[in-house]
N, C-alpha and C positions, 0 to 999 in steps of 0.2 A: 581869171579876171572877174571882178563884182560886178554886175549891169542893175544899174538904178531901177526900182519897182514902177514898172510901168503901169501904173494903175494911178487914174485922176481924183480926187474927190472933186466935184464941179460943184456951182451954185444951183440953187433948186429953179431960178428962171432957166440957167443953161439943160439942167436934166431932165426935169419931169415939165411940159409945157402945159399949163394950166389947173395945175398941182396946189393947192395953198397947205399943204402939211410940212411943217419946219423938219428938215432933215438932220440930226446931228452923226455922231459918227460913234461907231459903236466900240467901246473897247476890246472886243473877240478881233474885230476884225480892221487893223491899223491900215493909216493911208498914208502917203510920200512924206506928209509933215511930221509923224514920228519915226522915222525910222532912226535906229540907233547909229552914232556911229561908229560904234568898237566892232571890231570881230569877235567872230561868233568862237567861243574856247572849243575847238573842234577841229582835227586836221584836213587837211581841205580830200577832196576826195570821195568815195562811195561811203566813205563810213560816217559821213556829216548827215543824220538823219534828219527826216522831213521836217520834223516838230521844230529844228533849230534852226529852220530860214523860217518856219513864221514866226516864232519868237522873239528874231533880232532883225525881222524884216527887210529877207534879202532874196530877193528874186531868184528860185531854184529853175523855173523853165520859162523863161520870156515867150516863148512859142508853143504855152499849153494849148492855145487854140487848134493846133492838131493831133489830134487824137490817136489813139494807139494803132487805131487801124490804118490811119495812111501810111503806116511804115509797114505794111506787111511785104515777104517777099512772094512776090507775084510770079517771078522765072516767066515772065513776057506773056505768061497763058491764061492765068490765075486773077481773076478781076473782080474785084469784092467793091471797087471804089467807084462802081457805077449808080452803088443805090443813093452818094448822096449827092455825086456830082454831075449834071446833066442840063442839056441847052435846049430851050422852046424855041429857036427862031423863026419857027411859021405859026406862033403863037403871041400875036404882038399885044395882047390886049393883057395879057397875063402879067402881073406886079411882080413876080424875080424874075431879074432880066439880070441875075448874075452869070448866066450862061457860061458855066464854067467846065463842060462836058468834057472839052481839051488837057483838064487835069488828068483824067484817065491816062493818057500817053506821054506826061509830062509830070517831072518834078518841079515843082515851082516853091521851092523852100528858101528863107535867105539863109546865108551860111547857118546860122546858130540851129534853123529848123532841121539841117542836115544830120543834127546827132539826135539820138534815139534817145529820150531825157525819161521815156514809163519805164525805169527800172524794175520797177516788180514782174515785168514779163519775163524777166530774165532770171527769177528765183523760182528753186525745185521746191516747194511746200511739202515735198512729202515727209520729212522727216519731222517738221516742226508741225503737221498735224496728229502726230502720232498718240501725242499727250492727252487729245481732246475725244473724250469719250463719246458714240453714239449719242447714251443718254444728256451727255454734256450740252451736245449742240443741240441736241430736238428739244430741251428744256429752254434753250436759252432763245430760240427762233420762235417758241408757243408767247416770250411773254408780248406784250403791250408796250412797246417805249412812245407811243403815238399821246396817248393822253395824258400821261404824267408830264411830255412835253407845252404841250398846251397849257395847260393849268399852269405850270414853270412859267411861261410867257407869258401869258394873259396877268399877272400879278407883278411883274418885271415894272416897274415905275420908271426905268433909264431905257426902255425896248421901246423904239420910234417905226420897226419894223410892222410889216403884216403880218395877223394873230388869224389863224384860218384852222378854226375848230367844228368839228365835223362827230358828232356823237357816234360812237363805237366803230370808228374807219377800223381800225383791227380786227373788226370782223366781220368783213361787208355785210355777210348776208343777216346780220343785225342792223346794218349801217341803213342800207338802202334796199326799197321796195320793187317791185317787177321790174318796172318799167327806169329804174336807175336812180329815182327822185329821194334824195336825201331821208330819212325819217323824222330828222332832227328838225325842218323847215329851216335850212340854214341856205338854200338856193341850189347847194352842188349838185349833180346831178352826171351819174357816171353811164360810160356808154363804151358797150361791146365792140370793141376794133380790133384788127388782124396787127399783130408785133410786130414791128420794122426789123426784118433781117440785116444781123442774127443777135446781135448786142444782146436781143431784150426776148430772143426765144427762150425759156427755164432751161434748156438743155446746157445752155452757157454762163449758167448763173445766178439767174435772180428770177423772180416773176414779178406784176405790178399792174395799176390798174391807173386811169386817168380819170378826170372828173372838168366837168366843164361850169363856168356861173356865169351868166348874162347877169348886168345892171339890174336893180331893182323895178325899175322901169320899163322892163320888156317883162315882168312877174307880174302886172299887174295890170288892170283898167279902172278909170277912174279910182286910182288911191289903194285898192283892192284886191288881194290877190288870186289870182285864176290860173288854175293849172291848164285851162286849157287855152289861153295868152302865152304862158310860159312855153304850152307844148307847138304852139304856132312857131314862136319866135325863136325859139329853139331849130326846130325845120327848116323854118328860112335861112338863117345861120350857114344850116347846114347843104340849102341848095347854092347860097350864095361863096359859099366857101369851094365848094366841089365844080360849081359852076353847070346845075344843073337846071332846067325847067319846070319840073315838075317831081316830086316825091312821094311814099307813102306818109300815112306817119296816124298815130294811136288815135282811136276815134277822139273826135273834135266838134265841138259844139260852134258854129260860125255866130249863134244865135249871142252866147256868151260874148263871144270875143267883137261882133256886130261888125261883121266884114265878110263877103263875100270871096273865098280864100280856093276854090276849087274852079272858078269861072263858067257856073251852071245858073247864075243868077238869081239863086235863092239861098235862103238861110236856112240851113240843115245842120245834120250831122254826117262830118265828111272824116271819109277816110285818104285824101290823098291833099294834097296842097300845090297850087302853081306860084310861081315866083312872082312875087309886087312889088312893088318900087320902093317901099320901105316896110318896117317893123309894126305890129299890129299895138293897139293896146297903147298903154302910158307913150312906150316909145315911136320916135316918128323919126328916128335915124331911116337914110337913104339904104338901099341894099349895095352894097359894092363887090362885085367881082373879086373871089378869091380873095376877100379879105371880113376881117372879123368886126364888129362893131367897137367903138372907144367903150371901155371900160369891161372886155370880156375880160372874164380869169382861168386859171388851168391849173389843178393841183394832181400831184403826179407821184403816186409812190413808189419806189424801187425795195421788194422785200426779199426779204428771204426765201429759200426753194421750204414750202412746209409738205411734210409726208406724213400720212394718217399711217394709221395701226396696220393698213391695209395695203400700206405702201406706196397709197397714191400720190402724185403730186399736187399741193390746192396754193394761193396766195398766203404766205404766214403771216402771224401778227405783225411778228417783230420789223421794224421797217429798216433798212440799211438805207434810205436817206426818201427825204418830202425836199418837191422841189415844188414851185411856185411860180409862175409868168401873169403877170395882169398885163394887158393894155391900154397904158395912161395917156396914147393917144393917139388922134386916130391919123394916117398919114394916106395921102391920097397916092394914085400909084405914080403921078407925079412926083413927088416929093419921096417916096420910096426907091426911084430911078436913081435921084439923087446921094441918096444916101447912098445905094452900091457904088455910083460913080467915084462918091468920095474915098471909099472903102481902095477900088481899084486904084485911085490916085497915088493914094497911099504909098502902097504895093507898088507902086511904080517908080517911088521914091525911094524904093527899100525902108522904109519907115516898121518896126517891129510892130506891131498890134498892140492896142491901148485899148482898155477896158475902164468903163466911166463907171468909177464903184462911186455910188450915193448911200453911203452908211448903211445902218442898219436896214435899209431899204432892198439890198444888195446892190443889181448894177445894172445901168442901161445901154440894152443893146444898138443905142441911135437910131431904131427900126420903130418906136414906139413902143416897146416893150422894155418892162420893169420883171429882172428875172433874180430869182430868189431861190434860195437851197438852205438846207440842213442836213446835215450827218452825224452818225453815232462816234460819243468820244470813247475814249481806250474803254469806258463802265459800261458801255453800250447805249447809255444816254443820247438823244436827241441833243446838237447844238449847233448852231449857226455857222456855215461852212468861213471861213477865212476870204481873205480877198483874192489870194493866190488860187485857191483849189477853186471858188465863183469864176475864176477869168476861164475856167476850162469852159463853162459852160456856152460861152460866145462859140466855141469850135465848132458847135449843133444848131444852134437858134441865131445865127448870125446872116452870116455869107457862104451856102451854096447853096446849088443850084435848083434842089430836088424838094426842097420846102415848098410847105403854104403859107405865106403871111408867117413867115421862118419859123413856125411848126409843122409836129409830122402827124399826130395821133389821130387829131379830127377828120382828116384827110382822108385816114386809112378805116373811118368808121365802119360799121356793116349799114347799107343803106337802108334809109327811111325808119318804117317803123319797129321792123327788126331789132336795132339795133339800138334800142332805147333799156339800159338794164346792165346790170356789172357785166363785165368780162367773162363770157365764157369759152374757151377753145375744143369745148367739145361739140359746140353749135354749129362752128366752122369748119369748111371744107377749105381744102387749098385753091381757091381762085384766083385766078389769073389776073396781070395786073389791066390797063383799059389799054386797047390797042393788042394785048397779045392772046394768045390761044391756050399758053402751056401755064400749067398753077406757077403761078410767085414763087414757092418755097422752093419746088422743084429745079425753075429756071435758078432761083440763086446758086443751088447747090452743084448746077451743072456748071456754070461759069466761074465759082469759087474753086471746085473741087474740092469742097470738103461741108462739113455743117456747121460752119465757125468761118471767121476771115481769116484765121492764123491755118486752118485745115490741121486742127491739132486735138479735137475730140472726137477720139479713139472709137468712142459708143456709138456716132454718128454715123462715124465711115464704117463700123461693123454692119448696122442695119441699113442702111440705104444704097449703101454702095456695092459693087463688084466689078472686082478686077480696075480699081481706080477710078470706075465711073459710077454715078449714081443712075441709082437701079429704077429706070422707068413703073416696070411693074410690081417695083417694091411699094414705091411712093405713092402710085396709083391707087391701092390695096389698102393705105391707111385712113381710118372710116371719117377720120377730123383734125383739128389742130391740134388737138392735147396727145392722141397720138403721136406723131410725126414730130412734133418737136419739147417734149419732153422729159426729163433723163431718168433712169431706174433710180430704187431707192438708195442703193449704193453709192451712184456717181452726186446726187442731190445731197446726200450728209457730210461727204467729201468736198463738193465745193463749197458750203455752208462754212464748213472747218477752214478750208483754205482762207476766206474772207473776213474771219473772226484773226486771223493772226493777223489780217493789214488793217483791221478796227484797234488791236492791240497796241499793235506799233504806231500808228495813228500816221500812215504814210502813204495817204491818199496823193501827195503830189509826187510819188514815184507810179502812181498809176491803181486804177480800181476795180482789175479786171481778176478775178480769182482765177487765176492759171494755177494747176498741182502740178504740173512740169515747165519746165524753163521753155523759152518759147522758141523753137526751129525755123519758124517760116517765117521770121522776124528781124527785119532789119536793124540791125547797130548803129548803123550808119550809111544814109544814103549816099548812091555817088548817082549826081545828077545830070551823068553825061551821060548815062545807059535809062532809055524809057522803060517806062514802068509796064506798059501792054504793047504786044502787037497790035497794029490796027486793024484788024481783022478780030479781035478780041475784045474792041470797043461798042462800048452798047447803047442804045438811045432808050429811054426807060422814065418808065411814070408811075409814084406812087401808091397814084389813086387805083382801086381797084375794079374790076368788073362784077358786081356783085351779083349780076341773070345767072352765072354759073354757081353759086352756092347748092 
């Protein structure tokens, strides 16, 4: 059976609310009004590859919004699906009130979500990497597809999208200075946070780094730019996101910024900042609780695993996809209540998930956020993900529970002034999340059983574990995060390779997770009369981290 592409193109009063940029629609990426209606010359079946439902614009997975890891098999013990679904309800003040922690012990798929639609976890790569040489891949992950993309865009006359160029992001520590701040004076400004298990630890695939930009108007006073405005407003940002009082943060001139920001009642130079009622400088946006100001941005690389001469593992050039979130507006937690409400209604209607793609703009998640991606086509080029492979992106930035302001990275920052400065994991130690005692990585991997959510990387469970368990004073012993979740140079070339054959094949909607074995602890197909955990295996759990134990 054919199911109509559930994907809107809307009007720009309905999508972006106070928006005046004319949206048109891009031809990469087709909407319900072109679809073809022949059939696609192809027999129906596995052998219909991905390229030929976006081409004839036919919905291959109605319910990409679930991700390859809620079909993992758990055998009742095994619980991976705590890090993103989880309920606050003695947290009443907090904006997700998606309170969805009951997914843990429960399949709540409609029929179609029942079949297991990430085909590529279910292909052995080892034979089809066989061809690609060492030197093959390590040349091909050193080049740069970052800036050639850019340039491509920025000259595009029919490109209605956002152009977000960032002088030498290929090689951070060209990119940006100490403290994270762009070199380019382009605003972005990247900052060291611990990876969301395990998706995004290098031992599973990929490495990558995040970058944050406040409005022009928190960069500057009186017309003017001041880093030490930007580094205020950044701070607050970041107490008002976390939802704390008071933070460190890189010395700071009050005298500059002409506010009194530490509550010592002079003008100095402070190293620490208390929470004010709003933003310093140009801006005079209100602070709100766990939420970000109208018009933050986030730009997000997912790269290649790169290994020096030395075997180490660092972030590579080459990017396997830039993803992009602005917030075009700002939603009070009122009106964010609502919006999960409607979400739930939905779901309650059995209604399939509808993703409001606004052209070359990508697609809004109704949350206030404007979410955007690009990925390498078969040449390895940078281009504009499709509207199908975008609707994945709602599975994460949408609806559960475990979000801030339905992001994760800010959240899991290193606090205050630490943590101002690219990504390093050799800075970090495994700390604990707030509320608990045992490090994050540790507790995942004890409640996972393994170093992955599929519990299918072999290297993982060599070094951490015994006898099926993970090894307390294994894990204890490992001196930081580049340690502990890193993979040798071996298993890092290897999945480099595996990833290059689904860039080839160009079948990111069978799934983008570079598995070199077919995947065992993976559901085919749910049956949703047998719960997913025991309850005694269900976990209450918070992103944010306890940063006094670093």
């Amino acid at each position: 059976m054919q199911y109509p592409l559930l994907i809107s193109t809307v009007a720009l009063t309905m999508a972006l609310s106070g928006c005046s940029d004319i949206l048109e629609r891009s031809k990469i990426l087709p909407t319900s009004a072109e679809q073809p209606s022949h059939t696609a010359p192809y027999r129906t079946g596995d052998e219909i590859p991905a390229t030929a439902y976006l081409a004839h614009g036919e919905v291959y997975n109605p319910e990409s919004v679930i991700p390859p890891q809620c079909y993992t098999k758990t055998d009742g013990v095994n619980n991976p699906c705590y890090a993103c679904h989880q309920s606050y309800h003695d947290e009443k003040a907090r904006p997700n009130v998606m309170k969805d922690g009951d997914l843990q012990g429960d399949y709540a798929f409609s029929d179609l979500g029942l079949k297991n639609h990430w085909k590529n976890l279910f292909i052995d790569r080892t034979e089809l990497i066989k061809g690609i040489s060492d030197q093959e891949i390590t040349n091909w992950v050193e080049q740069d597809n970052y800036t050639p993309f850019i340039e491509k865009m920025a000259k595009r006359n029919d490109w209605h999208g956002e152009v977000t160029p960032l002088a030498n992001l290929a090689f951070p520590e060209k990119a940006f200075d100490e403290q994270g701040f762009a070199r380019d004076g382009s605003g972005w400004v990247a900052f060291n946070y611990k990876p969301f298990p395990s998706t995004f630890w290098p031992t599973n695939g990929s490495t990558g780094d995040v970058m944050i930009r406040l409005p022009r108007s928190f960069q500057t006073v009186n017309g003017l730019y001041s880093k030490d405005v930007y580094l205020a407003n950044l701070s607050l940002t970041e107490l008002a996101v976390k939802g704390l009082e008071v933070i460190s943060v890189p010395l700071i001139s009050e005298r500059v910024v002409g506010q009194d920001l530490n509550g010592d009642g002079q003008l100095g130079q402070i190293t620490h900042i208390t929470k004010q009622a709003r933003y310093v400088g140009d801006a005079r946006d209100e602070l709100a609780y766990m939420l970000y100001p109208e018009g933050t941005e986030f730009l997000h690389t997912v790269r290649y695993l790169g290994v020096d001469k030395q075997g180490k593992i660092y972030n590579a050039p080459r990017l396997k996809e830039l993803r992009y979130m602005k917030k075009h507006n700002f939603k009070s937690k009122q009106e964010i209540a609502g919006s999960y409400y409607r979400e739930a209604k939905e779901k309650e209607f059995e209604k399939l998930p509808v993703t409001l793609y606004i052209g070359d703009k990508g697609v809004n998640n109704t949350f206030g956020w404007t979410i955007n991606g690009y990925i390498e086509d078969s040449q390895g080029a940078l281009r504009p993900q499709h509207a199908q492979e975008l609707a994945f992106c709602n599975g994460c930035h949408k609806t559960v529970g475990a979000t801030y302001d339905q992001t994760f990275s800010f959240a899991r920052k290193v606090e205050g002034a630490a943590g101002w400065g690219y990504i390093n994991l050799k800075a970090q130690t495994d700390v604990p999340n707030v509320g608990e005692e045992q490090g994050e990585f540790f507790t995942y991997m004890s409640r996972v059983g393994g170093g992955d959510e599929f519990r299918q990387n072999k290297e993982m469970l060599r070094k951490w574990f015994t006898g099926g368990k993970v090894d307390m004073q294994k894990v204890e012993k490992a001196v930081n995060l580049y340690e502990l979740i890193t993979p040798s140079k071996e298993r890092a070339l290897a999945l480099n390779k595996a990833y290059l054959t689904i860039v080839r094949e160009q079948s990111y909607l069978f799934g983008r997770d570079a598995t070199l074995v077919k995947a065992k602890n993976v559901l085919e197909r749910v049956d949703d009369s047998q719960a997913p955990l025991q309850q005694d295996k269900q976990f209450k759990w918070d992103m944010q981290l306890d940063w006094s134990k670093n």
